[in-house]
Each structure stands twice: as C-alpha cells, then as structure tokens.
C-alpha positions in Angstrom: -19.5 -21.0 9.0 -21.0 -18.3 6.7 -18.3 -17.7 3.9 -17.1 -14.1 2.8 -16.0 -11.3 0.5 -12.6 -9.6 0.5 -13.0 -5.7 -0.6 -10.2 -3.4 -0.7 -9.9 -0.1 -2.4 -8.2 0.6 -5.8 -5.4 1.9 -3.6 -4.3 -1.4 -3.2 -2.2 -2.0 -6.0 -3.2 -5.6 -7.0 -3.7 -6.1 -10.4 -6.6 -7.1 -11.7 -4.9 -10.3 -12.7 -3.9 -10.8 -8.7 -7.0 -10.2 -7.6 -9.2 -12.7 -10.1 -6.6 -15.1 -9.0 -7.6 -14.6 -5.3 -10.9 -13.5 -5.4 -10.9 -10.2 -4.1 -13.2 -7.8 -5.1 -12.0 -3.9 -6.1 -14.1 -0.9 -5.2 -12.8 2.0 -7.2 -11.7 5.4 -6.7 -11.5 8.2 -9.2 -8.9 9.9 -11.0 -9.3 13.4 -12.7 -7.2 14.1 -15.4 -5.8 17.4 -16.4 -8.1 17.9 -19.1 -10.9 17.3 -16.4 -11.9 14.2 -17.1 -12.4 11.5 -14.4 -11.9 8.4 -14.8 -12.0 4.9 -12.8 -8.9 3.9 -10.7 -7.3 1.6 -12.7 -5.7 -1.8 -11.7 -4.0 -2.9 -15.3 -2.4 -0.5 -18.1 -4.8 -0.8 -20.8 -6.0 3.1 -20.6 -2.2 4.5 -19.3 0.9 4.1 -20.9 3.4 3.1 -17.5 6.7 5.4 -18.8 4.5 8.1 -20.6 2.0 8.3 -17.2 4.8 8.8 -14.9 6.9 11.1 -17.3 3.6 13.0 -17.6 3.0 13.4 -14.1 6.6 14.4 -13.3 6.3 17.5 -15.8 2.2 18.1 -14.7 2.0 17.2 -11.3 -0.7 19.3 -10.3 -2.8 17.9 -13.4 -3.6 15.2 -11.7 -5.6 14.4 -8.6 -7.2 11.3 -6.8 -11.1 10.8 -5.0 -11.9 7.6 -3.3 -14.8 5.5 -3.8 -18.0 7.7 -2.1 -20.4 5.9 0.0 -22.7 4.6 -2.7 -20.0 3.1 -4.1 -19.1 1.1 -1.0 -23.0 0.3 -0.5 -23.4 -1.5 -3.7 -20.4 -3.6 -3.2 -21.7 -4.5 0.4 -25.3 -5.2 -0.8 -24.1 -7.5 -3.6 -22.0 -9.5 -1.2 -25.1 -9.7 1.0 -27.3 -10.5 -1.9 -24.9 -13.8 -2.7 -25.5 -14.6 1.3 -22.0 -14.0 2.1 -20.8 -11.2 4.6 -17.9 -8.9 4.1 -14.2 -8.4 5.2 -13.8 -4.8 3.7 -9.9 -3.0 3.8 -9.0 0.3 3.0 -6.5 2.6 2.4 -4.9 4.7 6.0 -7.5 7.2 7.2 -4.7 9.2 7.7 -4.4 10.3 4.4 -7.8 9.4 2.8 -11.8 9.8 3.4 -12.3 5.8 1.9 -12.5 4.6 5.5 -14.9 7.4 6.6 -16.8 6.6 3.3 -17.0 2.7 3.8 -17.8 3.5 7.4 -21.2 5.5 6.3 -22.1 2.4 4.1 -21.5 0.1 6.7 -23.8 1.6 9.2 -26.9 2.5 6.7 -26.9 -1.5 5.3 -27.1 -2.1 9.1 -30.1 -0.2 9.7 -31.5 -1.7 6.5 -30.7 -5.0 6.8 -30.1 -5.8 10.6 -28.6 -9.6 9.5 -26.2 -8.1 7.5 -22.0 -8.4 8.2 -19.5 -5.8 7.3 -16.1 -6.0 9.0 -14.1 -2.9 8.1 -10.3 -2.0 8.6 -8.2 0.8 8.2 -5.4 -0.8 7.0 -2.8 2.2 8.1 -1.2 1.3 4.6 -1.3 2.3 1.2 -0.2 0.8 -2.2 2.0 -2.6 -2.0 2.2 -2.4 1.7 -1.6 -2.0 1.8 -1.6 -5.0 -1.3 0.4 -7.3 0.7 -1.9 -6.8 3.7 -5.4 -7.9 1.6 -3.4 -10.9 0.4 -2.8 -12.2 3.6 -6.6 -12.1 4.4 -7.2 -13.3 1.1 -4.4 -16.6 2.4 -6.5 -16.9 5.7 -9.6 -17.1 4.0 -8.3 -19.9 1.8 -6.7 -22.1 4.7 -10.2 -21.9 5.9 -10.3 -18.9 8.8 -13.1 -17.5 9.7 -14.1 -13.4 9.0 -13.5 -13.1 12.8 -10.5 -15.0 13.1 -9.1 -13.1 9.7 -10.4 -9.8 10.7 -8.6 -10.5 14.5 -5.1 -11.6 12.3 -4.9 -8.5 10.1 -5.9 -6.2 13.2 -2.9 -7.7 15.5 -0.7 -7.8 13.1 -0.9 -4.7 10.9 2.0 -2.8 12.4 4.0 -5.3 11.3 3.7 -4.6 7.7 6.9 -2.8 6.9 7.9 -0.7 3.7 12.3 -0.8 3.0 13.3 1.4 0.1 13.7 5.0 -1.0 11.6 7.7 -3.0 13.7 9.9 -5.2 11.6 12.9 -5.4 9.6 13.9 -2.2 7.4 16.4 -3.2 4.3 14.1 -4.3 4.1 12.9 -1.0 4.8 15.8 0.9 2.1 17.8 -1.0 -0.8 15.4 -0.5 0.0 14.5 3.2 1.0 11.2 3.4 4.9 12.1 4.9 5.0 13.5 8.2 7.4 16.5 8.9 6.8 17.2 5.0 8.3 20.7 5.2 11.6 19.5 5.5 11.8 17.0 2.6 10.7 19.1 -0.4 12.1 18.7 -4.1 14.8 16.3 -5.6 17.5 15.8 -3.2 20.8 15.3 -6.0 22.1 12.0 -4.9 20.3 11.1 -1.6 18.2 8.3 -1.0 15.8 9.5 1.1 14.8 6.1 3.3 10.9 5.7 4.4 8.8 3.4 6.7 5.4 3.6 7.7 4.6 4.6 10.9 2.3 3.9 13.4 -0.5 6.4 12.6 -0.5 5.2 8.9 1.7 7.8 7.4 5.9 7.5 6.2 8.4 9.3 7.9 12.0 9.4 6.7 13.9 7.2 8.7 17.0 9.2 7.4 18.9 9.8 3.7 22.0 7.2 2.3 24.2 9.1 -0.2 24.0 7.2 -3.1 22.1 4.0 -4.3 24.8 1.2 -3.3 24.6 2.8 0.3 21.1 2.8 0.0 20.9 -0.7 -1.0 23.4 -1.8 2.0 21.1 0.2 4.9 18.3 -1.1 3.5 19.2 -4.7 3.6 20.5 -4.3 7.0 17.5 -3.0 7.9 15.4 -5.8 6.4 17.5 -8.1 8.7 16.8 -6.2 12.1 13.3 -6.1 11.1 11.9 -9.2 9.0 10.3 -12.4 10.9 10.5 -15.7 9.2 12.1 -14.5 5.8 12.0 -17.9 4.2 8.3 -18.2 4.7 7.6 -14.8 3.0 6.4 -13.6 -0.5 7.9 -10.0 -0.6 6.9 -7.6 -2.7 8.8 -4.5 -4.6 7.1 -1.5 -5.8 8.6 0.9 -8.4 7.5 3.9 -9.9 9.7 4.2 -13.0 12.9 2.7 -11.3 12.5 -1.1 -12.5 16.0 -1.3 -12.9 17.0 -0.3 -9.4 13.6 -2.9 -8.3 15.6 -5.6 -10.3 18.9 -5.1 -8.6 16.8 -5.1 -5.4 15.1 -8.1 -6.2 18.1 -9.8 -6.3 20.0 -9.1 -3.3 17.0 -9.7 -1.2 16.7 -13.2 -3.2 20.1 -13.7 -2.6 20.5 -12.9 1.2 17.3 -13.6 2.6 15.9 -16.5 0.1 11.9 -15.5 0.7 9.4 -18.0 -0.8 9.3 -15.2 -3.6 10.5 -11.6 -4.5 7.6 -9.6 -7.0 8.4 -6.3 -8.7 4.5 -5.2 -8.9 3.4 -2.0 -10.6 2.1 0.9 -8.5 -0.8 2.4 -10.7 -2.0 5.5 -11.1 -4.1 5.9 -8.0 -1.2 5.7 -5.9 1.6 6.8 -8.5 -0.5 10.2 -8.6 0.4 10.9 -5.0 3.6 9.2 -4.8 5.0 10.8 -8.3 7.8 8.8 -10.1 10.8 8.1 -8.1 9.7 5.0 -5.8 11.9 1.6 -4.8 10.6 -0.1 -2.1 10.2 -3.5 -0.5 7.1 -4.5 1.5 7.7 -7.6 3.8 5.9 -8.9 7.4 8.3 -8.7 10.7 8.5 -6.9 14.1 6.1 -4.5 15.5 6.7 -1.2 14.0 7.3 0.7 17.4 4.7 3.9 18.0 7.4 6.9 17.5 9.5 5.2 14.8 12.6 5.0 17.3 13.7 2.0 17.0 13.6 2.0 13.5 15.0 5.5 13.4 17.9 4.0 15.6 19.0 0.9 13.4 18.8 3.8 10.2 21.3 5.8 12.0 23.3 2.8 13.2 23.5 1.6 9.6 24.4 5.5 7.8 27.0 5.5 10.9 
C-alpha cells in the first residue's frame, strides 16, 4: 500500500503546532491588508496580535479581505508529494463559499495529464474553520491506524454531513457580507442581547437555526442540542472556536466536559483567514454525530423545541 500526504487549505484552522504533530501539510491562502499588502495565511500569531487583529477588524472590516491558494500553488504541493513517491489526500475549504476547490481541481487534472501515475484525491469538505479542522484530523487518525487513501477518502466522504458546528456568533455581518450564511439579508448587524445560533448545512454554508435571548439560554439550547445530535460523546475530541470570546469558550468548555465527558474539550484559535470573514464575535463547538438532514429541519425543529 502506497502511503500518502494530507493537504488542507489554510482555512483549516490547525495550528502549525497541530499540524507538525500530525503530519499534515498547509497550502496557503492570502490575506490583503488594508494598507495593501498581502500576506500568507497564517496558522500561528507571530505576525498578528490575537485581541489587537480582531479589535482591528471590528472597527475596519472592509480593510481586510481573503484569496485562496491559486492553482500553482496547489500544483507544487501535489508534485512534491509525488516527487517523495507518495500520492495525495487533498481537503479544502466548502466550494460554496470559496474558489480553493475549483483551484485544487485545475491542479489536479494538469499533474494528470503530466504525469498519468500520479494520485490526487480531492474533497470539498462543505466546512470551514474548526469544523473543517476537525474534519482533516480525522483523516489524519485514519491514516495513522493504517487506512488506506481509498478507504480514508470513502470515510470522510460518508461521513462529512455529520460534522456539526453548536454555538453562536455575536455579530452577523462578517458572514452575511462574504456569503457564507444563507438568508443573509435578514441577520445583519449586532443583535443587543441575542445569540444568534448556527449550523452548517448541507450545501456547506450556516444557517441560523434560531436566536436564544441571552448567553445562559444560549448555553442551555445549545447543550440540548449537542445531546439530540452527538454520537458516541465519550469517544470524541471536540473542539471550541472563539473569536475574541475565550471567556464564554471556557465556560463552554466546561459544561460540555461536565455533561458529556468527551475524550477532550480544545478551545483552538480561529486565525485570520477565517476570523476575516467571520469577524469577532464567534463561540462554537465542533463535534461528529447524526446526519445533518438536507433542509436543516430537523435541526431547525429541536432549536425551536429547546427556545420553546
């Protein structure tokens, strides 16, 4: 069995740190700057400051803006796997609401013409950030207990609609503006007091599920809704992204701990890749469980159960 190469786009969210540790390989995007200047998609916080990026961004946020990785990009990374004799396993961020797929898709079929023994396996993960994250470290765990790129590639394909996000995003406007909320109209601007609650849906986007008054509501939907929707808790490593909200993450972390006892809970940074198109404001959990249904109405039914 020919052994293989993990890639995922910088939309991931795994640190650099998470990703030496696991051996998967980064192709990066680009920010631009408000002065103009572009930059790599970072994975660490050695060229941002974490408070001063997001404070930044909340008083600029059309300064910033986000390209993915182009097709050379995704070439070279393919071509080096394939110089080492190992084929590739590539994820990327949704195509709903990025060209990275479309990108890797070009450099995918020109190393085929070149090289006709070459082996690129590419997914649309329908996620983005930690939810996306979580997804490349399960192919990363079925590498290591020996699976082969088939069998890994079949696993994440099944089972990708069963990759759920469970928290709230404060301000709605980031999202809404670059097209990664459906109905986006509606949800506009700082809603005083509501915690607007998200999922992903089926066609790799979030839709708002519906809005708790207040954080400890907010917190008791959302671990009701963990319940309904989680599979094997105990066997899970969840992870909690935040965007400026560590404090609400923590308290998080801890009922989740407490209720569900998960082989771990991680509060993991979203960088500024994602944080430029999610804005300040996030507190979610991303966990494995039931097939996300393909209109969101089941889920939108156990929201409204739970407000009721």
């Amino acid at each position: 069995m020919k052994n293989y190469v993990i890639i995922a786009d910088s939309t991931c969210d795994l640190s650099k740190e998470i990703c030496e540790k696991h051996d998967i390989k980064i192709v990066r995007g680009i920010i631009t700057l408000p002065d103009k200047t572009q930059v790599e998609s970072p994975l660490e916080w050695d060229r941002f400051d974490r408070v001063g990026f997001y404070n930044d961004l909340k008083k600029n946020p059309d300064g910033y803006s986000t390209a993915p990785a182009n097709p050379a990009t995704f070439k070279k990374a393919f071509k080096d796997a394939y110089d080492e004799g190992k084929d590739v396993l590539c994820m990327t961020i949704s195509g709903a609401i990025s060209g990275a797929n479309d990108f890797a898709s070009v450099a995918k079929k020109e190393l085929e013409q070149e090289l006709p023994d070459i082996k690129i396996n590419l997914i649309d993960s329908l996620r983005f950030g930690p939810g996306f994250g979580l997804m490349v470290l399960y192919a990363a765990e079925k590498r290591a207990e020996g699976k082969s790129l088939e069998e890994t590639t079949q696993f994440i394909e099944e089972n990708k609609n069963r990759f759920h996000q469970a928290g709230w995003l404060d301000d709605l406007s980031f999202v809404a503006k670059k097209g990664r909320l459906t109905h986006a109209k509606a949800f506009f601007g700082t809603l005083a007091g509501v915690k607007p609650i998200g999922e992903f849906d089926y066609n790799g986007l979030t839709t708002v599920l519906g809005k708790a008054k207040g954080a400890k509501a907010a917190y008791a939907v959302l671990l009701q809704y963990i319940e309904a929707t989680i599979e094997n808790p105990t066997e899970q490593d969840i992870v909690i992204a935040q965007t400026n909200r560590l404090a609400q993450a923590e308290a998080y972390k801890k009922m989740i701990e407490e209720k569900f006892s998960p082989k771990s809970v991680t509060i993991c940074d979203v960088f500024p890749t994602n944080g430029v198109n999610v804005g300040p404001g996030l507190m979610a959990a991303y966990y494995v469980g039931k097939p996300i249904s393909k209109d969101l109405s089941e889920e939108k039914a156990l929201i409204e159960k739970f407000l009721g």
